[in-house]
C-alpha positions in Angstrom: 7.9 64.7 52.0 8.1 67.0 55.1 11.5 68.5 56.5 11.7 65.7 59.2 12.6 62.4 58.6 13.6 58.8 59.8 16.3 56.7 57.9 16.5 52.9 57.7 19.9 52.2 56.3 20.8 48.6 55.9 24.3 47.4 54.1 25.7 44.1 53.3 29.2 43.5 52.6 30.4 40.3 51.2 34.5 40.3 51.6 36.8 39.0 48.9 37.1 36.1 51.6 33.4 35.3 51.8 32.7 36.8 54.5 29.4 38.1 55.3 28.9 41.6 57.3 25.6 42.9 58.1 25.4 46.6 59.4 21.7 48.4 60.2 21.0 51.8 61.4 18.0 54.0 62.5 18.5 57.8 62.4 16.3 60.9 62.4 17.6 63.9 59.9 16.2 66.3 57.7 14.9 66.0 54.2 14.7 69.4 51.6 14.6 69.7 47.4 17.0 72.5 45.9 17.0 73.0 42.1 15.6 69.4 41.2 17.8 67.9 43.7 16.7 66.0 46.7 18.6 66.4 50.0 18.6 64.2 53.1 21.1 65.0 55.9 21.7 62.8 58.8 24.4 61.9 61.6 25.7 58.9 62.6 28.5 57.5 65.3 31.8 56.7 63.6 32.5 52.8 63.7 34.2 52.1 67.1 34.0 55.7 67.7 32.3 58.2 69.8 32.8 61.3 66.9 30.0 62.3 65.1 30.2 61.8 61.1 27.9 64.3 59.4 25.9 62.6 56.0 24.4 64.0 53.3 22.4 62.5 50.0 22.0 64.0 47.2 19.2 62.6 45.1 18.4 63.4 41.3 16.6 60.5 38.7 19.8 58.6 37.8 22.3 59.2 40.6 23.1 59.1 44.3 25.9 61.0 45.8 26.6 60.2 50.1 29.3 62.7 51.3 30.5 62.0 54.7 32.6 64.8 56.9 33.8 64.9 60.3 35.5 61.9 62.0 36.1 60.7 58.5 35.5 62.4 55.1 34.8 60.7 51.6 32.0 61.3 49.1 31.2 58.5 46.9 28.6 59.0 43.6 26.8 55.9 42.7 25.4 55.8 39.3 24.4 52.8 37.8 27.1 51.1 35.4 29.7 54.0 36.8 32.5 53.9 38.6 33.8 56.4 41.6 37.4 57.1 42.6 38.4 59.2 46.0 40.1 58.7 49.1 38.2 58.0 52.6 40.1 60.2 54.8 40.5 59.0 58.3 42.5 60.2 61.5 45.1 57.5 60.4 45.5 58.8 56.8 43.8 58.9 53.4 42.8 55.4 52.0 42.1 55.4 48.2 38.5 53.9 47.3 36.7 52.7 43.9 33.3 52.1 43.9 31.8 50.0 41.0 28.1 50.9 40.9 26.3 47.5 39.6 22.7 48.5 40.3 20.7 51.6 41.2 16.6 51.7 41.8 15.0 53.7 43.5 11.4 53.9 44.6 9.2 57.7 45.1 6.1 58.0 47.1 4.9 61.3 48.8 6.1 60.3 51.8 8.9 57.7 51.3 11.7 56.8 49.2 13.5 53.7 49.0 16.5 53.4 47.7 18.4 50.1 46.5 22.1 50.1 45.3 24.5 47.2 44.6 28.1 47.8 44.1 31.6 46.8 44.3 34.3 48.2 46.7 38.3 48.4 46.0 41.3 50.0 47.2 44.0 50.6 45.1 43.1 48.1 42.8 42.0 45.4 45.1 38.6 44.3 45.7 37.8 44.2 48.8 34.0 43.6 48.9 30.4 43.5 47.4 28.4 46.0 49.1 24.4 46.1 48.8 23.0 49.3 50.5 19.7 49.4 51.2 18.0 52.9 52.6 14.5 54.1 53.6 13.3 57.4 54.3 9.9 58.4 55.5 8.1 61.8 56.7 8.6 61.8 60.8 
């Protein structure tokens, strides 16, 4: 994979009310392997924001971590069958997060990864929705 790199993101949400949100985004970032790890950093525009939120996977066989900083801060780990507890921080004040990780797969080429994950969002005991994320990342 070289240094540079586009990412596809695409995530579904599915609200405890049914509700069905679709979200897509196209970014470039940079891509880099440290001590069996993979690495792909990225920005992206906070939602109904103009502040910049700074992203960064971290990659290994059985695991995704996405740690977010600037307009808001959170890092989430999904591993399959696991479950992740921290607070998103925004401007307005921390708001406490559980993510359920249902699925993990992911997909190695030279020059691409794709990366599937399916999991289950709650605050502070109440679900609040069925996520699916779905992310591509290819050599620029």
């Amino acid at each position: 994979m070289k240094k540079q790199v586009y990412i596809e993101i695409v995530s579904t949400q599915v609200g405890a009310d049914g509700q069905k949100e679709i979200l897509s985004s196209s970014v470039e970032g940079n891509f880099y392997e440290k001590d069996g790890k993979k690495y792909v950093l990225y920005e992206e525009k906070a939602e109904g924001s103009t502040e910049t939120v700074k992203n960064r996977l971290q990659l290994t066989a059985d695991q995704m971590k996405l740690k977010k900083s600037g307009a808001v801060n959170w890092e989430a780990s999904f591993a399959q069958g696991e479950k992740w507890e921290a607070d998103y921080r925004t401007p307005f004040g921390p708001i406490p997060m559980s993510v359920h990780t249902r699925q993990l797969e992911k997909e190695e080429e030279e020059d691409r990864i794709k990366i599937r994950v399916k999991y289950r969002l709650e605050s502070a005991g109440e679900h609040l929705s069925d996520c699916e994320m779905n992310i591509k990342i290819e050599s620029k």
